[in-house]
N, C-alpha and C positions, 0 to 999 in steps of 0.2 A: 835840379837834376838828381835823379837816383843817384845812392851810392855804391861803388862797385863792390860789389860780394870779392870777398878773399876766399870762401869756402861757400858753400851751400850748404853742406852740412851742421846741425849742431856742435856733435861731438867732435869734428874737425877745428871749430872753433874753438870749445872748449881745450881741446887736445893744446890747441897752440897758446891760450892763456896762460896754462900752466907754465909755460916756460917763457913768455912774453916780457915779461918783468925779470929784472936780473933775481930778486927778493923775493919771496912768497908774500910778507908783509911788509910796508913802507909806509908807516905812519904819519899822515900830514895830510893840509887840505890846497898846500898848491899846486900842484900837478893836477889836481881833479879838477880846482875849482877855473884855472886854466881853459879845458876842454870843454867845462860844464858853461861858461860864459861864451864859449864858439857855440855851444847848442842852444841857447836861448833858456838854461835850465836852471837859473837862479832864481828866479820870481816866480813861481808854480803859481797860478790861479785856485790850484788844489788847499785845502787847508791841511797843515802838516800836523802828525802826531810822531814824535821821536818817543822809542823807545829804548831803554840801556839797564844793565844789572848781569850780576854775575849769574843767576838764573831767573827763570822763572817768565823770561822777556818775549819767549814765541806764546806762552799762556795770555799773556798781557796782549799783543798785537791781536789774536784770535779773538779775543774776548769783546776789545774794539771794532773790529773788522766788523763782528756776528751783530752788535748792538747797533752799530751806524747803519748796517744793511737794513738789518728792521725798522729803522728811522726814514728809510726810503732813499737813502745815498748811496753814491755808486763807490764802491771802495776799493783801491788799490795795496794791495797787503804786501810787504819785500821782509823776506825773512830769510835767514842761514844758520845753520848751514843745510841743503837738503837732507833727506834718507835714502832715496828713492831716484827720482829723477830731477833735473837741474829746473825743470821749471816747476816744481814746488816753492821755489822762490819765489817767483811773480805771479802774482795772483789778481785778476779780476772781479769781485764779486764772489768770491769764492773760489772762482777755476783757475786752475793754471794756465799760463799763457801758450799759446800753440812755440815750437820748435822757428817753424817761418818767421813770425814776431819779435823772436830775440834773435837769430840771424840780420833781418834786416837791420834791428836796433845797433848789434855791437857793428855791422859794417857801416853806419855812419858815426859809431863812435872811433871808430877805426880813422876813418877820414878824418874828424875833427881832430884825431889826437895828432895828427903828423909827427912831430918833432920829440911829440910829448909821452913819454912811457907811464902804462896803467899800471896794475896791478891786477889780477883777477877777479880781486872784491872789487877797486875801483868799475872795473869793465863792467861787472853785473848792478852793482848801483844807477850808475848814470846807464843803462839800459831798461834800470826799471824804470827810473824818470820820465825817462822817453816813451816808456810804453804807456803810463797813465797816464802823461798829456797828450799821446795820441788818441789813448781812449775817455778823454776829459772825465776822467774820473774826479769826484767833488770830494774824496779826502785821501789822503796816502796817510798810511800806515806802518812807519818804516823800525824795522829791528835792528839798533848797531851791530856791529859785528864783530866790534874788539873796542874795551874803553868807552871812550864816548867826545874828549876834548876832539883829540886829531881822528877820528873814523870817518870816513869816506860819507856814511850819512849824515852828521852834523856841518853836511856843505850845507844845507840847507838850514833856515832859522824856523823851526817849531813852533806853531800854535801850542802846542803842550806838549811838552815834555814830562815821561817818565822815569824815576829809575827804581826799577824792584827791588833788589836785594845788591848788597855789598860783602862781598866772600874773598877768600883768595883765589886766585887765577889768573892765569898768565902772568905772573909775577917778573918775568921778564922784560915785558914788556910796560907793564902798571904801576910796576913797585912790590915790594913784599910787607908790607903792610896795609891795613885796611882805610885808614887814612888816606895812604896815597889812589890808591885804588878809588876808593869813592872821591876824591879830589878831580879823579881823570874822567870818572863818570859823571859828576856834577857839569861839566861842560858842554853838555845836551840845554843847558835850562836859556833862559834867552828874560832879559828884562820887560817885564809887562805883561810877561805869557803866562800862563797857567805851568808850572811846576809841582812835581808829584814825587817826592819817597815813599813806597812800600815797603821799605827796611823797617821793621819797630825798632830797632836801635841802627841807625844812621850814624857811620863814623864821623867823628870830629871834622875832617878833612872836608868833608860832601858840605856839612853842616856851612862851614866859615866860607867854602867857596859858591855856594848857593847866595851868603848873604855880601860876596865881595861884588858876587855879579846885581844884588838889588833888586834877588827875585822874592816874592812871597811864595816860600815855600809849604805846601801843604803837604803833614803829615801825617800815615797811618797810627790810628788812636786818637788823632787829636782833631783833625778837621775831617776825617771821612775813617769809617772805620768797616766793624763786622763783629759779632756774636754767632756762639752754634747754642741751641737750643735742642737737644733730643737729635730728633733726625730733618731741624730748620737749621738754613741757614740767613742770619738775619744780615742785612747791607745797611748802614747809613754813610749818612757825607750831605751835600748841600751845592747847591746851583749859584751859579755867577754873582746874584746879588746876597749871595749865605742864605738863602732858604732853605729850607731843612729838607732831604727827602729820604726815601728807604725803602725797601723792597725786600722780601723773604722768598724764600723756596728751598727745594731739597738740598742736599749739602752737596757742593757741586765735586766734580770729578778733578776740577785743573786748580792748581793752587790759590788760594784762597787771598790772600795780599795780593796778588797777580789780577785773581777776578776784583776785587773790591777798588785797586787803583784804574782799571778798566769804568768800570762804574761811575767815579770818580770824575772823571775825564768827560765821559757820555755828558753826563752832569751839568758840568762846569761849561761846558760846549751849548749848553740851554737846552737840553733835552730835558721831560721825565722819564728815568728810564724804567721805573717798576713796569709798565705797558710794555716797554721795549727787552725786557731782559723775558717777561712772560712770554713775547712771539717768538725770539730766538730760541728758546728754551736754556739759557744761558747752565741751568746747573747739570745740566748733561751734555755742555759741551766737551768734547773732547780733541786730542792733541795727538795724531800719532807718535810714537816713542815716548812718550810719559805717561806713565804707569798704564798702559796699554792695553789690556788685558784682552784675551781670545781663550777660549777653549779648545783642548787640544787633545782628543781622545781619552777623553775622561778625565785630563788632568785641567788645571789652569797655567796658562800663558803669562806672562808678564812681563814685555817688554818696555824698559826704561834709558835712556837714555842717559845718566846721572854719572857725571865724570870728576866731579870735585865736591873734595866735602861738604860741603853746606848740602848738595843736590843727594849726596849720600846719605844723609843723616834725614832728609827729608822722606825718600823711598826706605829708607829702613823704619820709620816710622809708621809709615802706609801700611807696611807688610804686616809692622806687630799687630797693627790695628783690624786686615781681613784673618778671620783664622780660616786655617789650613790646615792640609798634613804636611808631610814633611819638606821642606826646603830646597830646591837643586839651586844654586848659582850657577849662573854660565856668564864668567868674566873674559872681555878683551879690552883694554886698557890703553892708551898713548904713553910711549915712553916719559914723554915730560911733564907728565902730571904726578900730584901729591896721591901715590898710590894710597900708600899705607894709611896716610889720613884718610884714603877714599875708602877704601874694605873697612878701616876698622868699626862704624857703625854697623855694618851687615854680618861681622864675624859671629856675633852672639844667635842668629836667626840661623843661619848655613847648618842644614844636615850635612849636603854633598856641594863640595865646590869644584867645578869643573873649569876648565882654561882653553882658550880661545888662541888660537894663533892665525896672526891676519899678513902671513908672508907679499899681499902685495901693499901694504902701506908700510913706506920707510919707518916711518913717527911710533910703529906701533912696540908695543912691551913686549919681550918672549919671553913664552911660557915659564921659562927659566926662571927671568926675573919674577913675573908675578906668583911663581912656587915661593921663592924666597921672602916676596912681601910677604904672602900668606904664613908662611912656618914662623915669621917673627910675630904674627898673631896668633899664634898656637892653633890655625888653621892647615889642615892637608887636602891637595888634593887629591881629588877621584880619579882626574883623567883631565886629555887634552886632545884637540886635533882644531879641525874648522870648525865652525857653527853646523855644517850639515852634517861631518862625521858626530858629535857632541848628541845630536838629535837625533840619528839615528840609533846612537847606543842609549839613548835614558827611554827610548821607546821600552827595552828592555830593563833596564835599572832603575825607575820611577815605577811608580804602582799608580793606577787612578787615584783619583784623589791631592797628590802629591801637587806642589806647585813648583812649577819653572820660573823662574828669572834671567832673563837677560839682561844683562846692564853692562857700565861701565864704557860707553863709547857709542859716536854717531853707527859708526863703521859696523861695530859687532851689532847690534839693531838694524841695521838696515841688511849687513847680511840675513839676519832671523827673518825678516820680513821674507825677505826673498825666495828664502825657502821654506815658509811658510806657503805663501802664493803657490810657487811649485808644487806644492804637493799638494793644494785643495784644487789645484788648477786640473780640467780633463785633460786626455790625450790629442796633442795636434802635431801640426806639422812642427819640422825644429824651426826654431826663432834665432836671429844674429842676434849680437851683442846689444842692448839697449844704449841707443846714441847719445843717455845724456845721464849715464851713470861716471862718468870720470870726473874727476876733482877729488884727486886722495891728499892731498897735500893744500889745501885752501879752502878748508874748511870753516877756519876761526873757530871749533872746537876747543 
């Protein structure tokens, strides 16, 4: 029997996740794994790939996704946090999942959960589940969304696991050191399976708990790696039984340990992927909100997504490397991130640093505050308002040539985005609210 809709809407659903859980986050796998065994969702027929790291982890899924498709498999992609709209999450073969799809989904997770309270990640998890064993998809493709021991997608046990990189973040929830952090990420890896670090230096923590769990861990530099050569980018690593393989091309857009442990993976899964990475066109794959770039009346665009050091020092890098003229920053920030470790990479590049104020996310930083991180970097700014006052005024205060940055937050990027569209978008009728723009607060940002 059908299960009864609560809403027909998405964003009704949505609307009511948000407050459906007492906690925004509630870290653990009984509750889920509870409802996930009323769904028949612990044994996928699908072959699983977990991914986890403090960044770098939607480049990693992508990279997968684009390679398995070219292998001729249907693939299920689950990533967060959105930009845009909620079903950027679930993906088919590339596409988003229609609005219908994840209604129906969360109304029979709604039913199986009875007694049992989700979470809003939980809810969209076990709806992506549901949606690629409805659509027998032959691999999923899943991005943790905090950590990796207790996240909602480690219900499931990995054909391969990732983890890209180990940083600070969410240290609240992790630990405040990198040890613990990679300790909590290490817990994606599964005995027997194929395990992956993209970190080149791998904390102690990840290290002893990869070999408590008795996995062969394979690491960047040592069993699978990369070289740049001019304007090559070279790949090696090696297939199931260690045969050697490797593939070159242009030096790709999306981070580079990110593509190589993708690779890796394809690999190790008994692919060759030099064929497979040349149909995708893997080194101009790209990622919206990382390092993004558009042109924008004579200037460059560049919208980034990069909210904690490690992702900072990464885009500060990028920029020294394209040259340009002069600089604009367009900062909006979450209150509980390590600001000042996040600006201070980018202070040295900033002609003009402009400020972002996002009055309908609780989480976010005011202006205020991020003036005061900036002056303790011997940084000033220019100016402040939204993202579309901000753009309006550097139309005027940017010269062609000049390049824009947006960074520091899902939020302020997906606002850019937005009104970005707006403004290349022609004249039509007025549009309502888009129904699956809500979720300010469950992000996992």
């Amino acid at each position: 029997m059908a299960s009864a809709m609560r809403f027909e809407r998405l964003d009704d659903w949505l609307h009511w996740l948000e407050s459906h859980h007492p906690t925004e986050i509630e870290l653990g796998l009984t509750r889920i794994r509870v409802v996930a065994e009323r769904l028949d969702l612990l044994t996928p027929q699908a072959r699983v790939i977990s991914v986890a790291g403090t960044n770098g982890k939607g480049s990693c899924v992508a990279a997968c996704a684009a390679l398995l498709q070219a292998a001729g498999q249907r693939v299920g992609a689950y990533t967060s946090p959105h930009l845009q709209r909620y079903n950027e999450r679930v993906r088919v073969d590339g596409v988003p999942v229609s609005d219908d799809e994840l209604c129906r989904a969360f109304a029979r997770i709604d039913a199986a959960s009875a007694d049992t309270s989700l979470t809003y990640f939980e809810f969209g998890t076990l709806a992506a589940l549901l949606i690629f064993r409805d659509r027998a998809v032959d691999v999923m493709v899943l991005e943790v969304g905090l950590g990796g021991r207790l996240d909602a997608v480690n219900l499931l046990d990995a054909n391969a696991a990732v983890v890209t990189s180990v940083d600070l973040d969410h240290q609240a929830w992790l630990g405040d050191n990198r040890d613990s952090i990679g300790r909590e990420k290490a817990g994606i890896y599964r005995t027997g399976q194929i395990a992956l670090c993209a970190d080149d230096q791998p904390p102690e923590g990840l290290l002893v708990a990869a070999r408590e769990r008795g996995v062969a861990l394979q690491r960047v530099g040592e069993q699978f790696g990369f070289t740049v050569r001019e304007d090559q980018w070279c790949w090696w690593g090696q297939g199931p039984a260690g045969e050697p393989q490797q593939c070159q091309f242009e030096r790709p857009v999306l981070p580079w340990p990110s593509l190589a442990a993708a690779l890796q993976v394809v690999a190790q899964l008994g692919y060759q992927v030099e064929p497979l990475a040349r149909a995708c066109e893997l080194g101009r794959l790209t990622l919206p909100g990382r390092y993004q770039v558009r042109a924008w009346e004579g200037r460059t665009l560049v919208l980034d997504v990069a909210h904690n050091p490690a992702a900072a020092r990464h885009l500060a890098a990028r920029l020294v490397d394209d040259s340009a003229g002069e600089t604009h920053v367009v900062i909006g920030m979450m209150a509980d991130k390590d600001r000042v470790a996040t600006l201070a990479p980018l202070a040295p590049i900033m002609a003009y640093c402009w400020l972002v104020s996002l009055p309908d996310v609780p989480r976010a930083a005011t202006v205020v505050q991020l003036a005061k991180d900036l002056e303790g970097l011997g940084v000033s700014a220019s100016g402040c308002g939204t993202v579309a006052e901000l753009m309006a005024r550097l139309r005027q205060e940017s010269r062609p040539g000049d390049r824009i940055v947006v960074m520091g937050s899902f939020y302020t990027v997906s606002a850019a985005l937005d009104w970005f569209e707006a403004e290349s978008a022609p004249p039509g009728p007025e549009t309502h609210d888009d129904p699956v723009r809500t979720n300010l607060e469950s992000n996992h940002e």
